[in-house]
N, CA, C and O atoms as a Tripos MOL2 file, in Angstrom:
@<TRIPOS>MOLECULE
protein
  256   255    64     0     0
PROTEIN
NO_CHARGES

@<TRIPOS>ATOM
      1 N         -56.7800   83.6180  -90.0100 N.3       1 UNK1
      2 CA        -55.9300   82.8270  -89.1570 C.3       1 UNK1
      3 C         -56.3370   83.0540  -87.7020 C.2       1 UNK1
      4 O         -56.4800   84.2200  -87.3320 O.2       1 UNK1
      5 N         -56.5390   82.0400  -86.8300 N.am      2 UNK2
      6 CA        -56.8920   82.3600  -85.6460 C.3       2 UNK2
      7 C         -55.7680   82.2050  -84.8880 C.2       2 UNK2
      8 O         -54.7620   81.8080  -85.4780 O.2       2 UNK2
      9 N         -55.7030   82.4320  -83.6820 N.am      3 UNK3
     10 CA        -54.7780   82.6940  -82.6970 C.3       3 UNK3
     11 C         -55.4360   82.8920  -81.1080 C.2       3 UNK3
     12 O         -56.5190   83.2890  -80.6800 O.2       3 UNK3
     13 N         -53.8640   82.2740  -80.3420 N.am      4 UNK4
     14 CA        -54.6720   81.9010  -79.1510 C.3       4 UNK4
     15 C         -53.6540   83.1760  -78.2830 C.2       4 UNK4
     16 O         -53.1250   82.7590  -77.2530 O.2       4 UNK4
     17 N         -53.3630   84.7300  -78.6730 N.am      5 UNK5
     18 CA        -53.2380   85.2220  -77.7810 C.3       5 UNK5
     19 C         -53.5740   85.8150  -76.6850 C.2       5 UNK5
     20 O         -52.9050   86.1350  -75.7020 O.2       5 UNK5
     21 N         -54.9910   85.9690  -77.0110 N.am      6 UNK6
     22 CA        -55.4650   86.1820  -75.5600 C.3       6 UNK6
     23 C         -55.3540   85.7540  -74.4440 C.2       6 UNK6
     24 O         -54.9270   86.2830  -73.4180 O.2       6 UNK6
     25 N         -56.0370   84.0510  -74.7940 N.am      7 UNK7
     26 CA        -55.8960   83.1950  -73.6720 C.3       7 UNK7
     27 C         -54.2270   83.1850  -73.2630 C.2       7 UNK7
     28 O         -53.8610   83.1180  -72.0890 O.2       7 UNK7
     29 N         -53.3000   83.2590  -74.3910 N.am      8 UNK8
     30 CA        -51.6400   82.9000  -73.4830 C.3       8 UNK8
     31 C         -51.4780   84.4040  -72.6550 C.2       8 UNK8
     32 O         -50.9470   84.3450  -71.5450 O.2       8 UNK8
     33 N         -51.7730   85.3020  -72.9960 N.am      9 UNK9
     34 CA        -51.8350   86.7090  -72.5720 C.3       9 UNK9
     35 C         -52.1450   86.7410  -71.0930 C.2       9 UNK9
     36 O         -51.2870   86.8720  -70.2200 O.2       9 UNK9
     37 N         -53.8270   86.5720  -70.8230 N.am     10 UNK10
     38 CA        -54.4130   86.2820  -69.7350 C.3      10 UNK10
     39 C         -53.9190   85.2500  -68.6040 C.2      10 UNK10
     40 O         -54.2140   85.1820  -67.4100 O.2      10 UNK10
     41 N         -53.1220   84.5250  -69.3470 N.am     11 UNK11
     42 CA        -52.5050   83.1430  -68.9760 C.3      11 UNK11
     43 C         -51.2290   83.6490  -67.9220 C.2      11 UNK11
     44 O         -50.9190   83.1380  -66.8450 O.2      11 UNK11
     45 N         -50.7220   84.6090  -68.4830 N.am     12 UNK12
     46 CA        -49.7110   85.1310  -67.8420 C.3      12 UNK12
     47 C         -49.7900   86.5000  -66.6390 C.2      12 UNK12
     48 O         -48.9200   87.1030  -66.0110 O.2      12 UNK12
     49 N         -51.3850   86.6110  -66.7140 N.am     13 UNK13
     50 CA        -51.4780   88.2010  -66.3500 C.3      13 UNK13
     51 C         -51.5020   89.6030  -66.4510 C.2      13 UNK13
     52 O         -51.8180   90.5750  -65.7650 O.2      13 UNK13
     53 N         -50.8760   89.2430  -67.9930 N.am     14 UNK14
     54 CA        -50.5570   90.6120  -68.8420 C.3      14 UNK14
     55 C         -51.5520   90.9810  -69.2190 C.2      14 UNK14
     56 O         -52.5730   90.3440  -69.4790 O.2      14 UNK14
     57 N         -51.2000   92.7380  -69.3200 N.am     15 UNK15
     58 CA        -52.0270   93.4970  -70.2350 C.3      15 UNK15
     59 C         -51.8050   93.2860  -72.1300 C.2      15 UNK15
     60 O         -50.9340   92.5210  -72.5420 O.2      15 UNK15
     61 N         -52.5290   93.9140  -72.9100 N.am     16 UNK16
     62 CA        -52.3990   94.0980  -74.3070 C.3      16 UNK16
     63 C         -50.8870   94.8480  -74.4100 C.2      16 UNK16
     64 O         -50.0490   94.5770  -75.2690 O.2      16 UNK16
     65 N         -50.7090   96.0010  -73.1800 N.am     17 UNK17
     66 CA        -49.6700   97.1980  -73.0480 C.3      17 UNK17
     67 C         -48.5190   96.2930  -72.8650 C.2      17 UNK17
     68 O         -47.5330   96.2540  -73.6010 O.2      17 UNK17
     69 N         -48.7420   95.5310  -71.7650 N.am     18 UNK18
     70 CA        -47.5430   94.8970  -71.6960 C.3      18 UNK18
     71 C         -46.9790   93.8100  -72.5660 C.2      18 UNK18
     72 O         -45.7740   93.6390  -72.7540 O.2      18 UNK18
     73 N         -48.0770   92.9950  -73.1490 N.am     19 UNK19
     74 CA        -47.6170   92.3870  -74.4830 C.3      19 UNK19
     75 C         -46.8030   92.8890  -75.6740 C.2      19 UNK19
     76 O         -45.9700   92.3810  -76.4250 O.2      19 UNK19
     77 N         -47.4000   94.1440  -75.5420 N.am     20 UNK20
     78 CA        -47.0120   95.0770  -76.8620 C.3      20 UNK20
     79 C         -45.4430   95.2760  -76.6450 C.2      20 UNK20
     80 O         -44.4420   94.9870  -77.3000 O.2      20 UNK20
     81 N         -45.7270   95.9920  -75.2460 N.am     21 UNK21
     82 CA        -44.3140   96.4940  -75.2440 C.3      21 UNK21
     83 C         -43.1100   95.2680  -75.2590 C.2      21 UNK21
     84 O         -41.9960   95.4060  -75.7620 O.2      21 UNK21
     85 N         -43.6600   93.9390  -74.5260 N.am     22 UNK22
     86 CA        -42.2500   92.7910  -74.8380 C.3      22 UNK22
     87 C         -42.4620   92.7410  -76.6020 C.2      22 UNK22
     88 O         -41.3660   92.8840  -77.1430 O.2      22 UNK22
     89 N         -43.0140   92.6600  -77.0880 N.am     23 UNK23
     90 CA        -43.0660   92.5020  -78.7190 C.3      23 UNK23
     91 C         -42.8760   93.7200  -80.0480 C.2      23 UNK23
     92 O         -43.1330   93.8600  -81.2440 O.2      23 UNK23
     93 N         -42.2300   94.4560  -78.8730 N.am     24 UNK24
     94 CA        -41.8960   96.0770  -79.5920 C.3      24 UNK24
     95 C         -42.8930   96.4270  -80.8000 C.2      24 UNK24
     96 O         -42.5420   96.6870  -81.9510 O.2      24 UNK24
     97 N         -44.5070   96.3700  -80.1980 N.am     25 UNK25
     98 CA        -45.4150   96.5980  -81.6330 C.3      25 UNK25
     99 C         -46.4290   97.1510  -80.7570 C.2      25 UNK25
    100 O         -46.3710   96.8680  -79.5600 O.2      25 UNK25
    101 N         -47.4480   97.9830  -81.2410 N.am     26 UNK26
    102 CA        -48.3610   99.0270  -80.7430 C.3      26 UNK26
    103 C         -49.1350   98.0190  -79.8330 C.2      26 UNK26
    104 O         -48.9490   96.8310  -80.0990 O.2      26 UNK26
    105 N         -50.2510   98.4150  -78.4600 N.am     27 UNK27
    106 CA        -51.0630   98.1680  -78.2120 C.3      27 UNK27
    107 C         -52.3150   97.7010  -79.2780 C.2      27 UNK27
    108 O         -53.0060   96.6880  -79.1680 O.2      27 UNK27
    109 N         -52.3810   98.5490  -80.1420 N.am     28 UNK28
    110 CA        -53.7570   98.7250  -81.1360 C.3      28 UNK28
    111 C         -53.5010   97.0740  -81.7480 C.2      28 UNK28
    112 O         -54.3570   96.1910  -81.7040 O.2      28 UNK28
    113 N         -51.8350   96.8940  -82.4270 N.am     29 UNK29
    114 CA        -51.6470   95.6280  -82.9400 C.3      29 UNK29
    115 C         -51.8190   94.7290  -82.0310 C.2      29 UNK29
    116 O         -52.2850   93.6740  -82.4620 O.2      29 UNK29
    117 N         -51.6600   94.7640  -81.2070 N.am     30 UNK30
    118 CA        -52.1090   93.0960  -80.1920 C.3      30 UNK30
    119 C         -53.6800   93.3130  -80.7930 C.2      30 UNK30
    120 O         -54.1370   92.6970  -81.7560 O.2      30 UNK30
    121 N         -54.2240   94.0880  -80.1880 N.am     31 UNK31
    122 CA        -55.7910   94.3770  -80.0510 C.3      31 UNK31
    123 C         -55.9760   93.5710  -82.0080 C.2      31 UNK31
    124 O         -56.2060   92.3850  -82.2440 O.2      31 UNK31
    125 N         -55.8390   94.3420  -82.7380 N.am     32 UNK32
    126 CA        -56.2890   93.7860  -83.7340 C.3      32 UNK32
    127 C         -55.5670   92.2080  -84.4400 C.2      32 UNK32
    128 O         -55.9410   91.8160  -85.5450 O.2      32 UNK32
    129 N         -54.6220   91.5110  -83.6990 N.am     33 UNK33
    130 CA        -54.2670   90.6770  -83.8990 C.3      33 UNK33
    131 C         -55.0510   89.9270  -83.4990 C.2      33 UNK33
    132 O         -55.5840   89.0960  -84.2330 O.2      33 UNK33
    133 N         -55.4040   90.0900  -81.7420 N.am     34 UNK34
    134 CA        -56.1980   89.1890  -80.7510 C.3      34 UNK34
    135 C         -57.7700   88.8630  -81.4860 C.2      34 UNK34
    136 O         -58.3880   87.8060  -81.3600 O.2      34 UNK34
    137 N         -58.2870   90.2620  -82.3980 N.am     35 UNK35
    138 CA        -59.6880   90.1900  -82.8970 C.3      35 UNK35
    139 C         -60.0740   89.3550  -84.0150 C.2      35 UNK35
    140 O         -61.1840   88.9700  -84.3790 O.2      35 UNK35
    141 N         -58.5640   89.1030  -84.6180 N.am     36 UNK36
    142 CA        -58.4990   88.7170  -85.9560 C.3      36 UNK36
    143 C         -58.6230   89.9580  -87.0890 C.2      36 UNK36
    144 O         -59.1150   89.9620  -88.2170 O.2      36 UNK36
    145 N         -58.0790   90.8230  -86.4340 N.am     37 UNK37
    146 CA        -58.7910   92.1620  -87.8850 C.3      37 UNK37
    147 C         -57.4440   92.1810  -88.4480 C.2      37 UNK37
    148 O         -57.3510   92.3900  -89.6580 O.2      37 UNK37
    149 N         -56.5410   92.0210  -87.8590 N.am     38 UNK38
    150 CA        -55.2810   91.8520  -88.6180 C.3      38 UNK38
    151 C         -53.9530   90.5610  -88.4640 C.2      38 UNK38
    152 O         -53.7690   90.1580  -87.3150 O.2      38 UNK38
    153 N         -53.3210   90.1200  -89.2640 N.am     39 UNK39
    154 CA        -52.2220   88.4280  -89.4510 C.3      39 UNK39
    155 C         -51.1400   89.2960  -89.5130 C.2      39 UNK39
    156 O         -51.0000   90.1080  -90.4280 O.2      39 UNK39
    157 N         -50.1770   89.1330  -88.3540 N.am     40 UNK40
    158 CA        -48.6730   89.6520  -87.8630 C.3      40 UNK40
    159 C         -48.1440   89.1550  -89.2840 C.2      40 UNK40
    160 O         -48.5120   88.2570  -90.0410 O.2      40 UNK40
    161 N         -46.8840   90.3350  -89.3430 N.am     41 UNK41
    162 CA        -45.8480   89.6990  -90.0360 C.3      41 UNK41
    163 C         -45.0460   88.1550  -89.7520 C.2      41 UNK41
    164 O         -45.4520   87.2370  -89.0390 O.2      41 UNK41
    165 N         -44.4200   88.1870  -90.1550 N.am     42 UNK42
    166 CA        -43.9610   86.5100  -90.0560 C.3      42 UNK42
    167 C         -43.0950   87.1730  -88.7100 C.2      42 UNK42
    168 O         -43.3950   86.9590  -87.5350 O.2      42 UNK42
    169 N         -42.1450   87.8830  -89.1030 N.am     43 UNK43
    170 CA        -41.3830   88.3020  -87.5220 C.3      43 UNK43
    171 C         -42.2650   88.9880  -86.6060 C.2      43 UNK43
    172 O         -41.8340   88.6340  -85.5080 O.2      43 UNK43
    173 N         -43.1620   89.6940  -86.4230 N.am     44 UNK44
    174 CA        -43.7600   89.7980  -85.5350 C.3      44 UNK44
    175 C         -44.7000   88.3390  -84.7460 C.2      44 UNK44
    176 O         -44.8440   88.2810  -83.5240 O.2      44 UNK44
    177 N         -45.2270   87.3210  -85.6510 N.am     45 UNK45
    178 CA        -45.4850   86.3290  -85.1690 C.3      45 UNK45
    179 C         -44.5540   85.0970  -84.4570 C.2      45 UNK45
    180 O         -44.9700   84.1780  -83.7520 O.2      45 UNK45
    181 N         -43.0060   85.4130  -84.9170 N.am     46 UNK46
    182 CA        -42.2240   84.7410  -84.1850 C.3      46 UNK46
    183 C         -41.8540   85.3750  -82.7790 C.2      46 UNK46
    184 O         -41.6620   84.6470  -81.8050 O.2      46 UNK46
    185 N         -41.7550   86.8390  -82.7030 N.am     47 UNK47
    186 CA        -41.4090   87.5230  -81.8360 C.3      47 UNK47
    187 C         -42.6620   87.2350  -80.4710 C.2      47 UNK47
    188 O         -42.4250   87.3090  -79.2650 O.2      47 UNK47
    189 N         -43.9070   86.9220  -81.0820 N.am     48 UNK48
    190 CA        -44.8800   86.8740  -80.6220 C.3      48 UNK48
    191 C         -44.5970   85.5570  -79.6680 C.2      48 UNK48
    192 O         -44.6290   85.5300  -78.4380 O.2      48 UNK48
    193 N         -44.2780   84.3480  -80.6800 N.am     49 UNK49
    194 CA        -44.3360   82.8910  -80.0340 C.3      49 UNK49
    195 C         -43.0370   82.8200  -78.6640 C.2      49 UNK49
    196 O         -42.9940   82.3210  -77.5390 O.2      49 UNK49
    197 N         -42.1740   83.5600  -79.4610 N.am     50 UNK50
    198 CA        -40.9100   83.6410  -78.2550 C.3      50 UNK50
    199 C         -41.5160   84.1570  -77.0450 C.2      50 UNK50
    200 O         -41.8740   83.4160  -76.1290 O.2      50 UNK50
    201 N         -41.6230   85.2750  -77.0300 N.am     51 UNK51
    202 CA        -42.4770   85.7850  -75.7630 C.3      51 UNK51
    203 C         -43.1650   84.7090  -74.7640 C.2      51 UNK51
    204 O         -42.7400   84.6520  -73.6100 O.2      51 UNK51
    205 N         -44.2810   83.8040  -75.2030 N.am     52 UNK52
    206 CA        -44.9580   83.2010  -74.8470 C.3      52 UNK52
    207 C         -44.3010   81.5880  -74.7010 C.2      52 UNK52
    208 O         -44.8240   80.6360  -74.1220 O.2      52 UNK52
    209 N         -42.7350   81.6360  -75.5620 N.am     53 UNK53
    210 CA        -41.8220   80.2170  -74.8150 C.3      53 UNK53
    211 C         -42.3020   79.1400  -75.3950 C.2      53 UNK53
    212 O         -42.2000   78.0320  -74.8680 O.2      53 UNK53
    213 N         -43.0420   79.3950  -76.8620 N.am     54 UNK54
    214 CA        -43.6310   78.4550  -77.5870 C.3      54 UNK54
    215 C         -43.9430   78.2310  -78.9020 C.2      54 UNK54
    216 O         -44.5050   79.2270  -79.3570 O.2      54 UNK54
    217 N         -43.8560   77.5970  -79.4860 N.am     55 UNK55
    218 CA        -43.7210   77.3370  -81.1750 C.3      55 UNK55
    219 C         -44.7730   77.8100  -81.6770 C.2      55 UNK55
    220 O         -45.8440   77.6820  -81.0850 O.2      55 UNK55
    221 N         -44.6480   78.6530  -83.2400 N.am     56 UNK56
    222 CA        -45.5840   79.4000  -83.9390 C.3      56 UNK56
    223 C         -46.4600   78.5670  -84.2430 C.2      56 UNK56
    224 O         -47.2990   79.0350  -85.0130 O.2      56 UNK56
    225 N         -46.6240   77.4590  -83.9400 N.am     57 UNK57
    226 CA        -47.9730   76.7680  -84.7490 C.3      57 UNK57
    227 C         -48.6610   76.6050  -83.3820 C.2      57 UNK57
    228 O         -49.8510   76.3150  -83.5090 O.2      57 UNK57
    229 N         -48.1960   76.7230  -81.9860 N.am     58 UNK58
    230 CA        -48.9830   77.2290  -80.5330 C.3      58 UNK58
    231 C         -49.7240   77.8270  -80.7150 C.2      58 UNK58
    232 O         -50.8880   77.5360  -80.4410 O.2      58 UNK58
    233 N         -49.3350   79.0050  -81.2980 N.am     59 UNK59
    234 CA        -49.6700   80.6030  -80.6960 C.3      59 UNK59
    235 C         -50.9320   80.1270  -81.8800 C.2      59 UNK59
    236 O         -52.1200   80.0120  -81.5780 O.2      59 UNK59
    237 N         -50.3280   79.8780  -83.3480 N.am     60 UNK60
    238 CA        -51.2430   80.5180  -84.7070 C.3      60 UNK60
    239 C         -52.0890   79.5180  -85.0940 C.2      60 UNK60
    240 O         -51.5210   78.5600  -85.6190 O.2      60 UNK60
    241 N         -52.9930   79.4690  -85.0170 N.am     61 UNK61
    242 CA        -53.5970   77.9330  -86.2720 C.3      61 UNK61
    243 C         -54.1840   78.4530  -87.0860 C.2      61 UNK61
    244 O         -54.6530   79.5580  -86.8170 O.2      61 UNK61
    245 N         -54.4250   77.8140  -88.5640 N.am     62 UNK62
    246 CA        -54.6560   78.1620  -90.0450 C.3      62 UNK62
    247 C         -56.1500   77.5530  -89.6260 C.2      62 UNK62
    248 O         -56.3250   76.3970  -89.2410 O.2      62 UNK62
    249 N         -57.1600   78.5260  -89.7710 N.am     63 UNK63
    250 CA        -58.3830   78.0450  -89.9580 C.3      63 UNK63
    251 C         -59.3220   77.9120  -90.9150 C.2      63 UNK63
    252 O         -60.5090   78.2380  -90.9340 O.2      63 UNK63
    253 N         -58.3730   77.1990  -91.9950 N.am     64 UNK64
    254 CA        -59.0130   76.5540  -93.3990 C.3      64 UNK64
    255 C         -58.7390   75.4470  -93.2610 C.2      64 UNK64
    256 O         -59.0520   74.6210  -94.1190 O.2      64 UNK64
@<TRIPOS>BOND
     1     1     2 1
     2     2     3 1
     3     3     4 2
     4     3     5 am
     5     5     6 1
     6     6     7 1
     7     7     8 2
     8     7     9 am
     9     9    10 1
    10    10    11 1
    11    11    12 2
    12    11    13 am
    13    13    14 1
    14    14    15 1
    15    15    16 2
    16    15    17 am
    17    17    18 1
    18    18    19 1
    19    19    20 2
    20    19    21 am
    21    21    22 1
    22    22    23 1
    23    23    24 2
    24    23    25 am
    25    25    26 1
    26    26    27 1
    27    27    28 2
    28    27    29 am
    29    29    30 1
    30    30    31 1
    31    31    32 2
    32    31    33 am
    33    33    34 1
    34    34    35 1
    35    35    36 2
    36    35    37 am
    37    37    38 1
    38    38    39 1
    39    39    40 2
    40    39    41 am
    41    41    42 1
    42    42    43 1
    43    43    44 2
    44    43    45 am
    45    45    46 1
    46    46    47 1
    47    47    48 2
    48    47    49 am
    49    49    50 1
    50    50    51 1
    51    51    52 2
    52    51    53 am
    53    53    54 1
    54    54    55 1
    55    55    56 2
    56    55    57 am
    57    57    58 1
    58    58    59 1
    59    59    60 2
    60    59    61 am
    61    61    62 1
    62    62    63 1
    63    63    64 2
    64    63    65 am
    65    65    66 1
    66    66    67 1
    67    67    68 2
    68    67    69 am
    69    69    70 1
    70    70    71 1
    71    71    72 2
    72    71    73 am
    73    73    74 1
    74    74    75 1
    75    75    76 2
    76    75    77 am
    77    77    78 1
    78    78    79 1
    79    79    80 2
    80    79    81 am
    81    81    82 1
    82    82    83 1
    83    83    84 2
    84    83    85 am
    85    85    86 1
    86    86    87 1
    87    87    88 2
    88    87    89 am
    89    89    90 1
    90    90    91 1
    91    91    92 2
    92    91    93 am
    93    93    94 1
    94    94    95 1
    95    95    96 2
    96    95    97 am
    97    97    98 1
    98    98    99 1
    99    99   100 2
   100    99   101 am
   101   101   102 1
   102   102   103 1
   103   103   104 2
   104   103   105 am
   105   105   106 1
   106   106   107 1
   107   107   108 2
   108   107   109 am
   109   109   110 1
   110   110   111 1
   111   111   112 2
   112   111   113 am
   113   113   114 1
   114   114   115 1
   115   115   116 2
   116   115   117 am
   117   117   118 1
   118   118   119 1
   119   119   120 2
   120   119   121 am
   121   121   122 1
   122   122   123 1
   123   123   124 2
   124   123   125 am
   125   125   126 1
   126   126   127 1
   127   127   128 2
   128   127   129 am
   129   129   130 1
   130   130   131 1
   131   131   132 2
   132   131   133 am
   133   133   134 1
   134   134   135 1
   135   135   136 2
   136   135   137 am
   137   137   138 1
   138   138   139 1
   139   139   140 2
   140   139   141 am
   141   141   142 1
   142   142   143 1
   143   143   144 2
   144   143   145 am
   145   145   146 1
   146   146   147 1
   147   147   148 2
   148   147   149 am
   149   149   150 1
   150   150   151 1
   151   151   152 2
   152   151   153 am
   153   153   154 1
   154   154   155 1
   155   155   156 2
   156   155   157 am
   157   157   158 1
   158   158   159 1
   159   159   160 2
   160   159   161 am
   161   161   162 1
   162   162   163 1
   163   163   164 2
   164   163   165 am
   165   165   166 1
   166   166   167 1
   167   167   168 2
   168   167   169 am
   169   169   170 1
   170   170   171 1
   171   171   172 2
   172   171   173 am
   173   173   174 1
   174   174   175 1
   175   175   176 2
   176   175   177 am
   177   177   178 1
   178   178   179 1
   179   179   180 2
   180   179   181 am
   181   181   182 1
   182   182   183 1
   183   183   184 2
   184   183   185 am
   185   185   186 1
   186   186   187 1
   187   187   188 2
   188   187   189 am
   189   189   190 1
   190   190   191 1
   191   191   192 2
   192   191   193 am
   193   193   194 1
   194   194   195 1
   195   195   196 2
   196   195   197 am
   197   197   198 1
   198   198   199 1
   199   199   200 2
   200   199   201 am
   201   201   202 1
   202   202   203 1
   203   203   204 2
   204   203   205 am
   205   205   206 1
   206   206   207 1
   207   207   208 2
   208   207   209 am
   209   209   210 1
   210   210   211 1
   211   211   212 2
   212   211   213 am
   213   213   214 1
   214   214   215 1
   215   215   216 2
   216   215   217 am
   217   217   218 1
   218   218   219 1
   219   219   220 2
   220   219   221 am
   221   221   222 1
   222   222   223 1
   223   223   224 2
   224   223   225 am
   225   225   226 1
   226   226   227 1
   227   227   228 2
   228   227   229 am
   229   229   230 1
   230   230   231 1
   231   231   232 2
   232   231   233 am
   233   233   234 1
   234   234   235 1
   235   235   236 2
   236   235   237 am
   237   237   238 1
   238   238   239 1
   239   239   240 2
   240   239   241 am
   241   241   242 1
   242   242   243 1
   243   243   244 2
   244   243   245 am
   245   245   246 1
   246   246   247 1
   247   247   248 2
   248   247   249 am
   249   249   250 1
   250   250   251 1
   251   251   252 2
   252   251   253 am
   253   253   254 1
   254   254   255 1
   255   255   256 2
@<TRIPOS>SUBSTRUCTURE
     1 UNK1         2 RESIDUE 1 A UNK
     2 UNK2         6 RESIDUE 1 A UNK
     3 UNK3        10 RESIDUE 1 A UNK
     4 UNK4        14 RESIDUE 1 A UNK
     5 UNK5        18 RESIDUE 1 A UNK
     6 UNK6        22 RESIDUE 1 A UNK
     7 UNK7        26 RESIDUE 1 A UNK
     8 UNK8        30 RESIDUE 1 A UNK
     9 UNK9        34 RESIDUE 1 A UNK
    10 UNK10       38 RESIDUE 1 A UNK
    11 UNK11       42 RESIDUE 1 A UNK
    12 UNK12       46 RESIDUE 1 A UNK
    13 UNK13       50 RESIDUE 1 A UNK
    14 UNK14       54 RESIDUE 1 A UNK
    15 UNK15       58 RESIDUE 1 A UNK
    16 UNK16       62 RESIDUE 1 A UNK
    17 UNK17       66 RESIDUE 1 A UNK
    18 UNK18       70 RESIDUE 1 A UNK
    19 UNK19       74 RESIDUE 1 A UNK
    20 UNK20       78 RESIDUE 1 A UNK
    21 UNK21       82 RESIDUE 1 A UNK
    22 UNK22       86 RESIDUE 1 A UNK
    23 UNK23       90 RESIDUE 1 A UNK
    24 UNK24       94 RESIDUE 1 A UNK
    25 UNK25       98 RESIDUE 1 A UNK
    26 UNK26      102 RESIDUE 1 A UNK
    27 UNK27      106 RESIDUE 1 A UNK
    28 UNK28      110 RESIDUE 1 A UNK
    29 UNK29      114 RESIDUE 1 A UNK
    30 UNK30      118 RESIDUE 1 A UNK
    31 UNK31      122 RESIDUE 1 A UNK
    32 UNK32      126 RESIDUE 1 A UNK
    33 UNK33      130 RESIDUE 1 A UNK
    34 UNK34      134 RESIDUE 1 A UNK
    35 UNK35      138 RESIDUE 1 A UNK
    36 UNK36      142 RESIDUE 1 A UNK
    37 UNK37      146 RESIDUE 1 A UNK
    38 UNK38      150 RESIDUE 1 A UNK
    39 UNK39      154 RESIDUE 1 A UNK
    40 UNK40      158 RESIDUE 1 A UNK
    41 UNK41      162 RESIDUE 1 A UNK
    42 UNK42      166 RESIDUE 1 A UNK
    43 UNK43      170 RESIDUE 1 A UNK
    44 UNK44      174 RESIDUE 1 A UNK
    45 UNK45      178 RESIDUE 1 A UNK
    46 UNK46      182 RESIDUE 1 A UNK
    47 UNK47      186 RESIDUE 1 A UNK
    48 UNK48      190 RESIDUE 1 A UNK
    49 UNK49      194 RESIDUE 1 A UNK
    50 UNK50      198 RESIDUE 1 A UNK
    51 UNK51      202 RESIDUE 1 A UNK
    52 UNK52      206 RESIDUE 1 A UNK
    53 UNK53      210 RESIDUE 1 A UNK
    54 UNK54      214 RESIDUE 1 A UNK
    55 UNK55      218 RESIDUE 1 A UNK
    56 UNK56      222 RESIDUE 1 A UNK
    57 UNK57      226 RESIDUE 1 A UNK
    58 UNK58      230 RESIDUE 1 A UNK
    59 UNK59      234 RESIDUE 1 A UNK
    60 UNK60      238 RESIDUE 1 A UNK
    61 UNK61      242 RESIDUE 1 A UNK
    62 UNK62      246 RESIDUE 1 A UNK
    63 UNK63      250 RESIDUE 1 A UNK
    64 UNK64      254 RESIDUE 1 A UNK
């Protein structure tokens, strides 16, 4: 699944740290979310889209 958090990340100025911490989930998890090495839980991916003020199919796209 790809995902556009980096770019909304960068978009805002934030660090990975500070992402993490609005999304109460480790630094390491942004990092391996952002790489694709790891697909958020369903609530961590909503928690994710809220943050960023935008609908989960924003943030996530299915790349099949």
């Amino acid at each position: 699944m790809k995902n556009r958090i980096t770019e909304l990340r960068a978009e805002r100025g934030w660090t990975q740290a500070e992402l993490a911490q609005r999304v109460s989930v480790s630094r390491q998890t942004i990092n391996a979310i952002e790489t694709g090495k790891f697909d958020p839980s369903l609530p961590v991916a909503f928690r994710l889209a809220r943050v960023f003020a935008l609908r989960i199919e924003e943030v996530f796209v299915d790349d099949q």
